[in-house]
C-alpha positions in Angstrom: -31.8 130.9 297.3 -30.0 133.5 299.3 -31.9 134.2 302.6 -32.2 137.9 302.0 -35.6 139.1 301.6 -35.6 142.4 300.7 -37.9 145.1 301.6 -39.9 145.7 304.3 -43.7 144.9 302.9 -44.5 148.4 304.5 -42.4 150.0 301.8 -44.6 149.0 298.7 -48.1 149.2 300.2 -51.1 151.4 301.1 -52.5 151.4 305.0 -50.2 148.4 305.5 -52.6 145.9 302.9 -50.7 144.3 299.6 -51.2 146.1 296.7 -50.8 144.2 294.6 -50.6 139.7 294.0 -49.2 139.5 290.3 -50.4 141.6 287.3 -52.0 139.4 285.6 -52.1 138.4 281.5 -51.9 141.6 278.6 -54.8 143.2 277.6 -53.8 143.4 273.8 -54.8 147.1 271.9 -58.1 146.0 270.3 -59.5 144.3 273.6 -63.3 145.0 273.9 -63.4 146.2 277.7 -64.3 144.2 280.2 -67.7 144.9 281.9 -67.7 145.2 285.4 -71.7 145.4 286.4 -72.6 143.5 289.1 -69.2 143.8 290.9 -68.9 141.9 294.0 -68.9 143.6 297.3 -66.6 142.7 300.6 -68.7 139.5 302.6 -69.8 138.4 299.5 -69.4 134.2 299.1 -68.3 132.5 296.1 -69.5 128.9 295.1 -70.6 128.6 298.7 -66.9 128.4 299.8 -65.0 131.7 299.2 -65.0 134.9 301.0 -64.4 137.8 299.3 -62.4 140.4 302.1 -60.9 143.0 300.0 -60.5 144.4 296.6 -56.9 144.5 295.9 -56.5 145.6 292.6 -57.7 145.2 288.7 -54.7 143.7 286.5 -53.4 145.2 283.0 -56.8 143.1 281.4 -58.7 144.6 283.2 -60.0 141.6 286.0 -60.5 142.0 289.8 -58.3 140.8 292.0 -59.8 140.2 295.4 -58.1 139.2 298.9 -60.6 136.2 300.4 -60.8 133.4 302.8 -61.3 129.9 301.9 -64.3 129.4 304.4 -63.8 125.5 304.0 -60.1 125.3 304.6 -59.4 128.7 306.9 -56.7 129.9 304.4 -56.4 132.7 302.9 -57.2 133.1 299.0 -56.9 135.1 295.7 -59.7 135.8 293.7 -59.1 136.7 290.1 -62.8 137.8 289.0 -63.5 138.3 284.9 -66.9 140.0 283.9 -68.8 138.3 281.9 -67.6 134.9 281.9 -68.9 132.3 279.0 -66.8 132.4 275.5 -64.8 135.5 277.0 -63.2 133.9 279.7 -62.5 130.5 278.0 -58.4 131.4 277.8 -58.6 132.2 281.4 -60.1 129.3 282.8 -58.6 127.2 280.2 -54.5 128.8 281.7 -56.3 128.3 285.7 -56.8 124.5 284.6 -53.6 123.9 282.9 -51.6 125.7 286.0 -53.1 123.2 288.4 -51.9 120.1 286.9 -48.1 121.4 287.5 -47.2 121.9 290.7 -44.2 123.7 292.4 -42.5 125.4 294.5 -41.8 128.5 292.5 -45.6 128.4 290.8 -48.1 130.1 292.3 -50.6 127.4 293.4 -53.9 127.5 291.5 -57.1 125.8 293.6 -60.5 126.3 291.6 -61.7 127.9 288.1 -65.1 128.4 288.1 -67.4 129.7 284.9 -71.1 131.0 286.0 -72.4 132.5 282.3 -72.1 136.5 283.9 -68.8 136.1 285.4 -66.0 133.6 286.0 -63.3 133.6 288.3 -60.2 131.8 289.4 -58.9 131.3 292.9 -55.6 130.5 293.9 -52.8 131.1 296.2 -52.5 134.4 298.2 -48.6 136.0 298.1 -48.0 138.1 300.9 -45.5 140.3 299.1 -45.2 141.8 296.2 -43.8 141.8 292.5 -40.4 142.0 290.5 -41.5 145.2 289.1 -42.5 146.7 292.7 -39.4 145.6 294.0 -37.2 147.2 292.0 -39.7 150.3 291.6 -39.2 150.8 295.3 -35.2 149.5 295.8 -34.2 150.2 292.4 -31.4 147.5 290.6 -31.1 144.2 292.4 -27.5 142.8 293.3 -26.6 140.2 291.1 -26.5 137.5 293.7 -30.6 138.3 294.7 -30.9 138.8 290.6 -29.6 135.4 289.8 -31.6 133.5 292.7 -34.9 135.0 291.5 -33.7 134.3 287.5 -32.9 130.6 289.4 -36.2 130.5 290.5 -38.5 131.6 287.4 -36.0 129.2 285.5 -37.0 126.2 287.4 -40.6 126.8 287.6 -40.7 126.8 283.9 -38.4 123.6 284.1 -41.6 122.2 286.0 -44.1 123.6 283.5 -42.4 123.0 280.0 -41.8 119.2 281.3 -45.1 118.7 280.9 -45.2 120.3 277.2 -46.9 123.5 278.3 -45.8 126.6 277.9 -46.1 129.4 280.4 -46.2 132.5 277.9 -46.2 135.5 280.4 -43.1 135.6 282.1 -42.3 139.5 282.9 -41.4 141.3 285.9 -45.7 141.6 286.8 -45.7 137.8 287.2 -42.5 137.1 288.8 -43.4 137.7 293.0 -41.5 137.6 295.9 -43.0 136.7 298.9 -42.5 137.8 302.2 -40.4 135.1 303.4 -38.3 135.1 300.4 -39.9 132.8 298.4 -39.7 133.8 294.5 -43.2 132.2 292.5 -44.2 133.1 288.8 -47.8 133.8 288.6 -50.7 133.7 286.2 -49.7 131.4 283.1 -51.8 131.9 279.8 -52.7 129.4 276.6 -53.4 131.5 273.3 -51.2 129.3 271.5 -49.3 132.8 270.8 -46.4 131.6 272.7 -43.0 128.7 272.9 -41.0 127.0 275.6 -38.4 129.0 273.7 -39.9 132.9 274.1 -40.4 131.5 277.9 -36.5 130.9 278.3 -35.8 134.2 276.2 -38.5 135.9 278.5 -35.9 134.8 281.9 -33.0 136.7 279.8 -35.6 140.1 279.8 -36.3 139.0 283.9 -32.3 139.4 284.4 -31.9 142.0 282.3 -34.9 143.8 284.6 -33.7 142.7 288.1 -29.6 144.1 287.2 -30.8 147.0 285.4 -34.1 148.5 286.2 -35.5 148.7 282.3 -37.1 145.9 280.2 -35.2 144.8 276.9 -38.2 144.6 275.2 -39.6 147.8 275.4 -39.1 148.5 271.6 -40.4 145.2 270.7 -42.3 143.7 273.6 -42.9 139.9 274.0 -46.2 138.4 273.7 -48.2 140.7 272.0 -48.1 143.4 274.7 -48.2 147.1 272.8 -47.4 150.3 273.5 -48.9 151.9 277.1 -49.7 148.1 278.3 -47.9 146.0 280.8 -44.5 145.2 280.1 -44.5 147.2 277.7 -44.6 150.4 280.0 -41.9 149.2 281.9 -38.1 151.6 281.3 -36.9 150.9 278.2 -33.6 149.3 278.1 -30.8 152.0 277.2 -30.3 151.9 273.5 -27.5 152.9 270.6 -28.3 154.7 267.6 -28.9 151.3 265.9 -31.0 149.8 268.3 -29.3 147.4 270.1 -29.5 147.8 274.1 -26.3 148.2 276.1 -25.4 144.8 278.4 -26.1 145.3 282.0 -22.6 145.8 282.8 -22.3 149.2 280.4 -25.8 150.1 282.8 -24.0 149.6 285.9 -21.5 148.9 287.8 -20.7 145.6 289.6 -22.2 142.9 286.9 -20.0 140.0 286.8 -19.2 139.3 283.6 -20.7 135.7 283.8 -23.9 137.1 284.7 -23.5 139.8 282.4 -22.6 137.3 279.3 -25.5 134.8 280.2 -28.0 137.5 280.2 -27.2 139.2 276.6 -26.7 135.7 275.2 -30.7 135.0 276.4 -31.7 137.9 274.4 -29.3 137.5 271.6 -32.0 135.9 268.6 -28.8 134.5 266.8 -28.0 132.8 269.9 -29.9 129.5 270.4 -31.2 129.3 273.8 -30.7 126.3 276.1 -33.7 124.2 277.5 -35.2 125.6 280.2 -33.8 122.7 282.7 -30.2 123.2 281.8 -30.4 126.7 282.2 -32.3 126.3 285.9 -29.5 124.0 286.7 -26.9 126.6 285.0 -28.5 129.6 287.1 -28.2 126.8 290.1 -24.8 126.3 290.4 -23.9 130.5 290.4 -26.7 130.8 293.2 -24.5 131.2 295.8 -24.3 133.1 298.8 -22.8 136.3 298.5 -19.4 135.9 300.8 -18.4 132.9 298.1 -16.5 135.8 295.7 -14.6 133.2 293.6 -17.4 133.2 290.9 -17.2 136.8 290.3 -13.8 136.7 289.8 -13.6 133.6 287.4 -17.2 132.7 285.9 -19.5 129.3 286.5 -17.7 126.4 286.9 -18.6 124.5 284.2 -16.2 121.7 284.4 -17.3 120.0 287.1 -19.7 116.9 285.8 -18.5 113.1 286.3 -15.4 112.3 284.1 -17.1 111.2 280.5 -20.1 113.3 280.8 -20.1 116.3 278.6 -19.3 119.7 280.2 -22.9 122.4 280.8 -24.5 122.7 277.9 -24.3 126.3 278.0 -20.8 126.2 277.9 -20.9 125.1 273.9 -24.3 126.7 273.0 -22.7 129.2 271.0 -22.5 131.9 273.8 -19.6 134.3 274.6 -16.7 133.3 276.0 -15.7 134.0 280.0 -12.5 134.8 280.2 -11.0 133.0 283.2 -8.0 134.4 285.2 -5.5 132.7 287.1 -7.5 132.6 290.0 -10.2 131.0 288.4 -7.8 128.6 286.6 -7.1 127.5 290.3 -10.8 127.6 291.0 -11.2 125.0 288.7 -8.6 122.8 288.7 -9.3 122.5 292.9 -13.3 121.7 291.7 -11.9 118.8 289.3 -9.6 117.5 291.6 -12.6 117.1 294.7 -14.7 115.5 291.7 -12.4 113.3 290.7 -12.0 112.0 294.5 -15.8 112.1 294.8 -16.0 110.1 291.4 -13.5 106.9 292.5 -15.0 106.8 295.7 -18.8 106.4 294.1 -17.7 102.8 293.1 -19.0 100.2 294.2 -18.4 96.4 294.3 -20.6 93.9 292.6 -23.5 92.9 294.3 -22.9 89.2 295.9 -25.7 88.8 298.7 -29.0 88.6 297.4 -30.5 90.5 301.2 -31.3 94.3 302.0 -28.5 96.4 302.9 -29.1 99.9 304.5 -27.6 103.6 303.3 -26.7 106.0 305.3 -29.1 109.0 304.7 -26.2 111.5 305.4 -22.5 111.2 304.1 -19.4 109.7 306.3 -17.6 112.5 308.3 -15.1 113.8 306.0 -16.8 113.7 302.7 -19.5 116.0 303.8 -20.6 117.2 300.2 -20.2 121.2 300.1 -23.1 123.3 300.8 -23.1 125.3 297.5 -22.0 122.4 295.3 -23.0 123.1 291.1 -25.5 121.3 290.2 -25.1 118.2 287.8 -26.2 115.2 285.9 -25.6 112.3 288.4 -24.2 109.1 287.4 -26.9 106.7 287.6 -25.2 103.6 289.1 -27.6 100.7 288.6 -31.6 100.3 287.6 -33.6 97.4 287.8 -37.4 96.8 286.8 -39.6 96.3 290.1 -42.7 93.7 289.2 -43.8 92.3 292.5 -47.0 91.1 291.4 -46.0 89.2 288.3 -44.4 85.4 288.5 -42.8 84.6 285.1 -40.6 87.8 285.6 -41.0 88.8 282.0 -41.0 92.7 282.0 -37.7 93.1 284.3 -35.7 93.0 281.0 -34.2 95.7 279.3 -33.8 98.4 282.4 -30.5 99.9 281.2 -31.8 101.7 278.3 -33.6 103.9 280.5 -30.3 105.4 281.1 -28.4 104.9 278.0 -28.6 108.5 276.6 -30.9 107.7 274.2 -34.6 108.5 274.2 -35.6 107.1 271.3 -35.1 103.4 272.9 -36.2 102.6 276.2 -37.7 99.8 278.4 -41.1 99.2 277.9 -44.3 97.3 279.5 -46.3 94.6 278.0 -49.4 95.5 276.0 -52.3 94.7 278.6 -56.1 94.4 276.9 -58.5 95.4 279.8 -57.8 98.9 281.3 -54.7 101.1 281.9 -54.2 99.8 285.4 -52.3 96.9 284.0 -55.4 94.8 283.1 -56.4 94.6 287.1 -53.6 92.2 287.3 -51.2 94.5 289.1 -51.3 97.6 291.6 -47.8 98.9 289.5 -44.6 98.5 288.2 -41.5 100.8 288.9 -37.9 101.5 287.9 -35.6 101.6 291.0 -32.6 103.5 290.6 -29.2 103.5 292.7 -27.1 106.7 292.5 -24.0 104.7 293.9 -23.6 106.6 297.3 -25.8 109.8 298.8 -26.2 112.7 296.7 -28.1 116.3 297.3 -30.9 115.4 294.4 -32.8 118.3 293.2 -34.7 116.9 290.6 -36.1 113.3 288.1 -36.9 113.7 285.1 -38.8 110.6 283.3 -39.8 111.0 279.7 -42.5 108.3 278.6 -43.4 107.3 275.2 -46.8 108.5 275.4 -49.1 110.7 277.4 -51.8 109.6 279.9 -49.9 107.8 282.6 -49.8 107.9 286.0 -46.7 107.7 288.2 -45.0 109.0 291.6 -41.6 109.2 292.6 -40.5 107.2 296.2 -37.1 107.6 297.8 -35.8 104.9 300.1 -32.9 103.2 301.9 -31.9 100.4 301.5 -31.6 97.6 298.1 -33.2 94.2 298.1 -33.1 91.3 296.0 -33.8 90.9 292.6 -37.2 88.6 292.8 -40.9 89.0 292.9 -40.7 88.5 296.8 -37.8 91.1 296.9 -40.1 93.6 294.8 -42.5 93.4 297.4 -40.5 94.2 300.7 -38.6 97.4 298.4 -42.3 98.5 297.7 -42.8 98.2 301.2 -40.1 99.9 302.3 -40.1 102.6 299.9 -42.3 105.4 301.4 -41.1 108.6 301.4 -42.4 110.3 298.5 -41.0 112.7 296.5 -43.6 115.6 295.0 -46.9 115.4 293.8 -48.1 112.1 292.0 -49.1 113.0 288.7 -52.3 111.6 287.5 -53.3 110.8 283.9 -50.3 113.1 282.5 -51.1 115.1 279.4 -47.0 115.8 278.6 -44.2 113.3 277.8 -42.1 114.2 280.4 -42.9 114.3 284.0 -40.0 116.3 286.3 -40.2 115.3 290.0 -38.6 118.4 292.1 -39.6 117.7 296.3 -36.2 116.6 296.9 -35.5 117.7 300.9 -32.2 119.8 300.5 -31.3 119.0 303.6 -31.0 115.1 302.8 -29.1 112.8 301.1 -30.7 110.3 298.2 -29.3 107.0 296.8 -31.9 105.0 296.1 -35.3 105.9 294.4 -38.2 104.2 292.8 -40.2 105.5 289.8 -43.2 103.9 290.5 -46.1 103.7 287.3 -49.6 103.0 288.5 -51.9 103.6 285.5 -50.9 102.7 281.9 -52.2 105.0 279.0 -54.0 103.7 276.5 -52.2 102.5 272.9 -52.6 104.9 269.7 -54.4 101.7 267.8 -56.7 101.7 270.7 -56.2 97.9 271.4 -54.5 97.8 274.4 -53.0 99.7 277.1 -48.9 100.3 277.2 -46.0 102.4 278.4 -42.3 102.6 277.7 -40.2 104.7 279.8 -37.4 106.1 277.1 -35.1 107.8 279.8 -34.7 108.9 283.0 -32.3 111.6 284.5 -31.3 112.8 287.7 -29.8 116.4 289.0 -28.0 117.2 292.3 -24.8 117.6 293.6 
């Protein structure tokens, strides 16, 4: 993300305090109110562990939202408080619960959800800083370079959430902060069942929309049940013909490239299938480039830069208007291909013909130092192998490439083991380690499992060992560095791992399984791993 970081915080608040740390969920038009009797008061200590300081605000349904301190941990807190709690706050607690078992760098962090019968409340993460709508209340229309890096950023969180089968279902320009430091988080997910992965990725075209415009597409027909006077649906209405349809930012404004202006209006086009939300973070990725790098506003995204044989950005044949490229961009291009191309004979490697650990550089050879900015893309996975070190007869290392064939309804899969999901006591795990051919920037895994209710982490390490049980052990060994948050007794099919350090180079990584879920026929416990995909540059 660019390093700008906007306004000062002076400019958006009251006596120098926040104002406000994310708006919250709708309060829908036939809401009973919520009853505030009993309200807390400043000193006051939650569940014996969280100080309330200072009452920030009351969201558009009507909760508290309270600055406090963690007294156990010495950091500082928000309290969203809900009055009374019981039946009434179910959704609440219910969205706190399910926004804790995701975690990201662009998601607010969500630490405790607590229910006591007159109240509940949920405490998470305190943003210093303040939100989309602020932001541009204050400074007016972004610049499409900040625009895109915050649409990057909402993007990728709900990469993070729909990979686990959620949905986030109140993405608006409330629930889209910026921190101090830069740092772009979406806030406060909900789970009324009212919402899809898709309205989330349609929701990111209304975000654009908001950041290059200043008005909400919406406003006419708002998302997610908001009505008329509430939330998002107060925002500026987008400008509008005589039919209806709203003008594309570029007719708003001046200085929209076209790109940005075509990827936006195809997000809120209904006839227009949307892209996954993964393909379009990494779309949004590869134009989140500094702002002295004008060759993309001149000639569109690149999107002809993956491996020779893979197929070019989704986007790119999703039905979507056409970018025009110029000559210039023509060049742009053809210079991109030609580096990939070089980059793509150099990646291969011979066959392997000593069976003992060799070491990888963690940083590329002077001279094919990898460009800062470079798109993001599918890599080429160049090998996988099955890691068993605590099995003899060898029998589950079979089958590794079809992890990586393309096709997820075929993959490798362990043996069915009778006593309890941690492979029957008899083993501490089993992995799939993967070999990129040379260092790459990684920015994300994805896995996707045949089943919920596993357990897994993601290790990165550097250097390849033999093919054996003894060789399993010393990569297990040596394999420390991990990558993320584990994630325990998963309740999605997919599971995206996204702590890749920017600032290093990956080649070699182990998808390590330490709990198996437990078999539909209830007779055993089992896991196949149908496909596994990496992005970076």
């Amino acid at each position: 993300m660019p390093s700008s970081t906007g306004p000062s915080i002076d400019t958006i608040t009251e006596g120098g305090r926040v104002t406000q740390v994310g708006e919250g969920q709708e309060a829908e038009e036939n809401a009973p109110p919520v009853m505030t009797f009993g309200a807390p008061t400043a000193g006051e200590v939650l569940a014996e562990r969280y100080e309330l300081v200072e009452h920030i605000n009351n969201d558009s349904a009507g909760r508290l939202v309270w600055r406090g301190v963690d007294v156990v941990l010495r950091r500082p807190v928000a309290v969203v408080l809900r009055y009374p709690g019981g039946d009434s706050a179910t959704e609440m607690l219910q969205a706190a619960v399910a926004a804790s078992r995701v975690i990201h760098p662009n998601l607010v962090g969500v630490y405790d959800a607590i229910d006591e019968a007159d109240r509940a409340y949920v405490v998470r993460e305190w943003v210093d800083g303040h939100s989309l709508r602020e932001l541009v209340a204050v400074d007016g229309a972004l610049d499409p370079v900040r625009a895109t890096a915050i649409g990057n950023a909402v993007a990728s969180a709900l990469a993070a959430v729909h990979a686990t089968g959620m949905v986030h279902g109140n993405v608006h320009p409330g629930t889209v902060m910026i921190s101090d430091d830069g740092r772009v988080v979406l806030a406060d997910a909900r789970t009324d069942g009212a919402d899809s992965q898709e309205t989330d990725i349609r929701a990111v075209g209304g975000v654009l929309y908001f950041a290059l415009t200043g008005h909400w597409p919406h406003g006419e027909a708002p998302l997610h049940g908001a009505t008329a006077g509430h939330g998002r649906a107060a925002l500026p209405d987008a400008v509008r013909d005589a039919s209806g349809s709203i003008a594309a930012p570029r007719q708003v404004r001046a200085g929209v490239p076209a790109y940005l202006d075509d990827l936006t209006m195809d997000l809120l086009d209904p006839e227009i299938a949307p892209p996954s939300s993964d393909v379009l973070a990494a779309e949004l990725g590869r134009l989140d480039v500094p702002a002295d790098e004008h060759f993309l506003e001149q000639a569109g995204p690149l999107r002809f830069t993956a491996d020779t044989g893979e197929e070019p950005s989704p986007l790119a044949s999703a039905g979507g208007r056409k970018v025009a490229l110029g000559i210039a961009g023509l060049l742009a291009v053809a210079l991109v291909g030609l580096l990939v191309g070089i980059s793509v004979l150099g990646d291969d490697k011979d066959p392997k013909t000593k069976p003992v650990a060799r070491p990888s550089s963690s940083a590329p050879a002077a001279g094919d130092a990898t460009p800062t900015n470079a798109p993001v893309r599918k890599l080429t996975i160049q090998d996988v192998r099955i890691i068993d070190p605590d099995s003899r007869d060898r029998a589950e290392v079979r089958n590794a490439e079809k992890v990586i064939d393309g096709d997820e309804n075929e993959g490798w899969e362990t043996q069915s083991y009778r006593n309890n999901g941690k492979f029957g006591g008899l083993k501490k795990g089993m992995g799939i380690w993967i070999d990129l051919g040379a260092p790459h920037t990684v920015k994300s895994l994805q896995a996707t499992l045949s089943s919920t209710g596993a357990s897994a982490e993601l290790f990165a390490g550097t250097a390849e060992f033999p093919s054996s049980s003894s060789g399993d052990k010393q990569l297990v060994a040596a394999y420390s560095t991990r990558i993320g948050q584990p994630f325990e007794d998963h309740d999605g099919t997919k599971m995206a791992f996204n702590g890749f350090d920017p600032e290093r180079k990956y080649q070699y990584l182990l998808f390590w399984i330490t709990e198996l879920p437990q078999k539909d026929s209830g007779d055993g416990w089992k896991l196949g791993v149908q496909e596994i995909t990496v992005q970076g540059s």
